[in-house]
C-alpha positions in Angstrom: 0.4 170.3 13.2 3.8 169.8 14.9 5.4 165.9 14.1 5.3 163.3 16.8 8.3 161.0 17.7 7.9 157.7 19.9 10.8 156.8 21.8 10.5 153.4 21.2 12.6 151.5 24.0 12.6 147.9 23.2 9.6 145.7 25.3 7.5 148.6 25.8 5.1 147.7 24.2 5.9 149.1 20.9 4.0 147.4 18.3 0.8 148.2 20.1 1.7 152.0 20.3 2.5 152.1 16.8 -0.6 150.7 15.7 -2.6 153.4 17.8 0.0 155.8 15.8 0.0 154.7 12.6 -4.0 155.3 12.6 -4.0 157.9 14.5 -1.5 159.7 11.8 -3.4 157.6 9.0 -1.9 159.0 5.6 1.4 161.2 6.9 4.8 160.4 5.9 6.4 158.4 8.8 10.2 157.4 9.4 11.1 155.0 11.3 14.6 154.4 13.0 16.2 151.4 13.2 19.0 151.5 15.9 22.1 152.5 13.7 22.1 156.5 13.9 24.7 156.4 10.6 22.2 154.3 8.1 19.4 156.6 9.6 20.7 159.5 8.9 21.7 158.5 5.8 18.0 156.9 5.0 16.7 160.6 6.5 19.0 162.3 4.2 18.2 160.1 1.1 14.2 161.3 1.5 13.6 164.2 -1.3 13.5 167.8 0.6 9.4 167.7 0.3 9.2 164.5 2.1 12.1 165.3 4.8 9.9 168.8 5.7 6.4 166.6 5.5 7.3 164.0 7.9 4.9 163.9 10.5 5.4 160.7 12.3 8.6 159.1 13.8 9.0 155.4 15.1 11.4 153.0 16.4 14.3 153.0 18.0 16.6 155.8 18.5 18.1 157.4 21.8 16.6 160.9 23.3 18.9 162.8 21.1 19.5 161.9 16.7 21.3 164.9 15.5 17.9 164.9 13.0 16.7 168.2 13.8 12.6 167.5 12.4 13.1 164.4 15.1 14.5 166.0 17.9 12.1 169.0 17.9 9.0 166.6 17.6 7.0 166.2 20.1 7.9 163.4 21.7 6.4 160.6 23.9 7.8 157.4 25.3 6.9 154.2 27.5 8.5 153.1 30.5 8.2 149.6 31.6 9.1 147.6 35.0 13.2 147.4 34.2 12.8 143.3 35.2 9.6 142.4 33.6 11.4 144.5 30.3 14.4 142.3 30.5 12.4 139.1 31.2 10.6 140.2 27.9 13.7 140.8 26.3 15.2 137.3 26.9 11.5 135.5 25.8 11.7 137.5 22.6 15.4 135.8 22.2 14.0 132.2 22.8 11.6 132.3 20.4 14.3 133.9 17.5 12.8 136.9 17.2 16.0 139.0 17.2 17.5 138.3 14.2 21.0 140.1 15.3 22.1 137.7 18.3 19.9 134.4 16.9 23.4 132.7 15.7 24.6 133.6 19.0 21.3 131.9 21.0 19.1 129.7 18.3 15.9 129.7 19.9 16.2 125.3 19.7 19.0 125.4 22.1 18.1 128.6 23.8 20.6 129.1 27.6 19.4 131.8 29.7 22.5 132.0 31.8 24.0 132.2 29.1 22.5 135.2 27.7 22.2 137.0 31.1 25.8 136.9 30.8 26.7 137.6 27.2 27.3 141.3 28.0 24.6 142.1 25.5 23.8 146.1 25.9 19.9 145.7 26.0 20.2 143.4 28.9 21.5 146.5 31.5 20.1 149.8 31.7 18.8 149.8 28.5 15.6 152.3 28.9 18.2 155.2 31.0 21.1 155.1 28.3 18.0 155.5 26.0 16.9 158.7 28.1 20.5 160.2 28.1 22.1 158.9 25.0 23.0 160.6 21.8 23.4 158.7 18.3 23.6 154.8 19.9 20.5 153.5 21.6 22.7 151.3 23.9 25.7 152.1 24.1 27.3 152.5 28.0 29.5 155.0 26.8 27.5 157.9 28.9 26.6 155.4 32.0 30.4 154.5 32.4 31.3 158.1 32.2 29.4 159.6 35.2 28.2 158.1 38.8 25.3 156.2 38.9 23.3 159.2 40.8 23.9 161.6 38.0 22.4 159.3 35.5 19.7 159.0 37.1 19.3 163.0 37.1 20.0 163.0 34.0 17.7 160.5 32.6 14.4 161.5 34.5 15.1 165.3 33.9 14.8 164.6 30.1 12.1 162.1 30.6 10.4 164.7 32.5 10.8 167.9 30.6 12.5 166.7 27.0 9.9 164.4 26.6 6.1 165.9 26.7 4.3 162.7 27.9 5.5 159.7 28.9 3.6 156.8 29.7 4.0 153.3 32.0 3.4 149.6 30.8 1.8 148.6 33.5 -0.8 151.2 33.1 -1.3 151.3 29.1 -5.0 152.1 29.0 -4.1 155.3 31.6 -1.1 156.4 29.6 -3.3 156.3 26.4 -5.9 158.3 27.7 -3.0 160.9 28.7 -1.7 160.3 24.9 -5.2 161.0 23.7 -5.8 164.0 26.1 -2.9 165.8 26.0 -2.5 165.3 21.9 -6.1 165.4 20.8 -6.4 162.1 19.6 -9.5 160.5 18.7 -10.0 157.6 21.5 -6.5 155.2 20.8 -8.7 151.7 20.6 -6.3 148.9 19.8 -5.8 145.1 20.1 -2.5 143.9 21.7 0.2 143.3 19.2 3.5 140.9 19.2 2.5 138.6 22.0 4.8 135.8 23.4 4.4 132.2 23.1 2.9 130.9 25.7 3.8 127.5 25.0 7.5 128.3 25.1 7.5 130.5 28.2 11.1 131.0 29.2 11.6 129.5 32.9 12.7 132.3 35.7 15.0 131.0 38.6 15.8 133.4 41.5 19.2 133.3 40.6 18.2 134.6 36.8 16.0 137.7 38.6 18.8 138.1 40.8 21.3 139.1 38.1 18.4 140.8 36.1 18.4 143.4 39.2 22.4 143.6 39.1 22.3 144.6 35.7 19.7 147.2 35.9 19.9 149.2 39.2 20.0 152.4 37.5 16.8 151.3 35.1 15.2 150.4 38.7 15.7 153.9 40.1 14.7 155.4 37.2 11.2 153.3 36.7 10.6 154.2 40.7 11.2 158.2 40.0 8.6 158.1 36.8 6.1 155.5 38.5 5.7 157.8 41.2 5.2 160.7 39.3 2.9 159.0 37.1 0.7 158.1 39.8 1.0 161.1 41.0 -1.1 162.7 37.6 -3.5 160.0 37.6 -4.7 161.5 41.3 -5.1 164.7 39.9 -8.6 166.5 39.0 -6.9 166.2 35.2 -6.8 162.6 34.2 -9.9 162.2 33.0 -11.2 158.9 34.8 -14.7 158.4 33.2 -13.1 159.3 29.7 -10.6 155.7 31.1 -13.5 153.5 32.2 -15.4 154.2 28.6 -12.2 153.4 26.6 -11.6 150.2 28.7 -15.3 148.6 28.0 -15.5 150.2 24.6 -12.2 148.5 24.1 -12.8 145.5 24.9 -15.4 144.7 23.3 -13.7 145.8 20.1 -11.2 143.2 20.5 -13.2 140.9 21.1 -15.1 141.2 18.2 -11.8 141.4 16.6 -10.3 138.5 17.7 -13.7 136.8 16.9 -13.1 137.6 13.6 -10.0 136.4 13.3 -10.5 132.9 14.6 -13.3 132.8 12.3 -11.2 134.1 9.3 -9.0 130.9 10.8 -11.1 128.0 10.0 -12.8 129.5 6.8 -9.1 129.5 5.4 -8.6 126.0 7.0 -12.2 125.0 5.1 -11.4 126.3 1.8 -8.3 124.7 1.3 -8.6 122.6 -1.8 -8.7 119.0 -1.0 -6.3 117.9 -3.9 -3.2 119.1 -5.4 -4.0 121.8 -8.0 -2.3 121.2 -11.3 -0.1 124.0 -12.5 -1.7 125.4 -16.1 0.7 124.7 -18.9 
């Protein structure tokens, strides 16, 4: 069996595809990247030879190209997501401190979203097309400020297209996993939704705000609008397998319900059982 690499672009709903991975390659070695190419590589390197050759899952986030050859010949798949709605996610996930590396910079008590829309911060602009053409750095302009606007766009939807061997859209997870499933021989991905916002700290969106949301990622918008159509275009085909979809989706959700169920009721046992005095530490 060949290893599998997700391109894990940040707000893709990432956590939910790795937990359909992570049982779907229940008991294989995985690695998973964390954004600085030089510690990965080192981390890769550090591995003993047996494990390095028996790696058969890769995760997080790295750019289309690593320089680690097992990675970059993996088959690879990868999520697109609406280039606004990602960013939106992007500056929620700020709010609430979840992003340990800027949270001195915006503490989630005193949280500014003009100010972060102009911080300059690389995963507000273009993030998931340097992602598509970069090598080594997931963010890093250094390729978008080297060639016209139209060529990144080439450049990024003739990788997603033919470097990577199935990609998928946010907006249609259940149909991307039964193209996942299909085209890799999966058993059927079932999965509860992981990592979800707040919702009683939603982050407010002004026009102005969405306004410089589509400033900073024209060329993520013309990208998106390349692979949606494409995407569409598969799901019209005699291929996608649309009975196979509507048994996943009611299978599905009654699994997570039943799962959900359980943990609420996990929830109040442990609020039950709580002991009702102080215990006394055993000398």
């Amino acid at each position: 069996m060949k290893p599998l690499r997700f391109l894990h672009i940040p707000k893709t709903a990432g956590s939910t595809l790795i937990y359909i991975l992570q049982r779907q390659f229940s008991g294989e070695i995985e690695f998973v990247f964390h954004g600085d190419i030089v510690s990965d590589t080192e981390k890769f390197d550090a591995l003993s030879e047996n494990d390095r050759g028996n790696v058969m899952l890769f995760t997080g986030h790295a750019p289309i190209r690593t320089g680690i050859k097992r990675a970059d010949n993996a088959t690879t798949i990868t999520l697109l997501r609406d280039p606004i709605s990602r960013v939106k996610s992007f500056c929620q996930h700020v709010s609430e401190g979840k992003s340990p590396y800027i949270s001195d910079d915006f503490p989630s008590g005193i949280f500014c979203l003009d100010d972060l829309l102009e911080s300059g911060n690389e995963e507000l602009s273009n993030l998931q097309t340097k992602m598509l053409i970069n090598h080594g750095s997931c963010a890093s302009p250094r390729l978008l400020d080297t060639m016209p606007p139209s060529e990144a766009i080439a450049s990024a939807t003739d990788n997603l297209f033919n470097s990577v061997s199935h990609f998928g859209l946010l907006e249609y997870f259940d149909e991307s996993m039964i193209i996942f499933s299909s085209g890799l021989k999966w058993k059927m991905p079932f999965y509860v939704s992981q990592n979800r916002k707040d919702k009683c700290k939603l982050v407010q969106f002004e026009q102005r705000h969405l306004r410089r949301i589509m400033e900073l990622n024209f060329i993520d918008l013309e990208v998106y609008g390349i692979a949606k159509e494409r995407f569409i275009s598969m799901l019209e085909t005699d291929e996608f397998d649309q009975k196979k979809l509507l048994r996943f989706q009611q299978i599905n959700k009654y699994r997570s319900h039943a799962i959900n169920s359980g943990r609420r009721v996990i929830g109040v046992v442990r609020h039950w059982i709580k002991p009702k005095f102080p215990l006394r530490r055993r000398r």
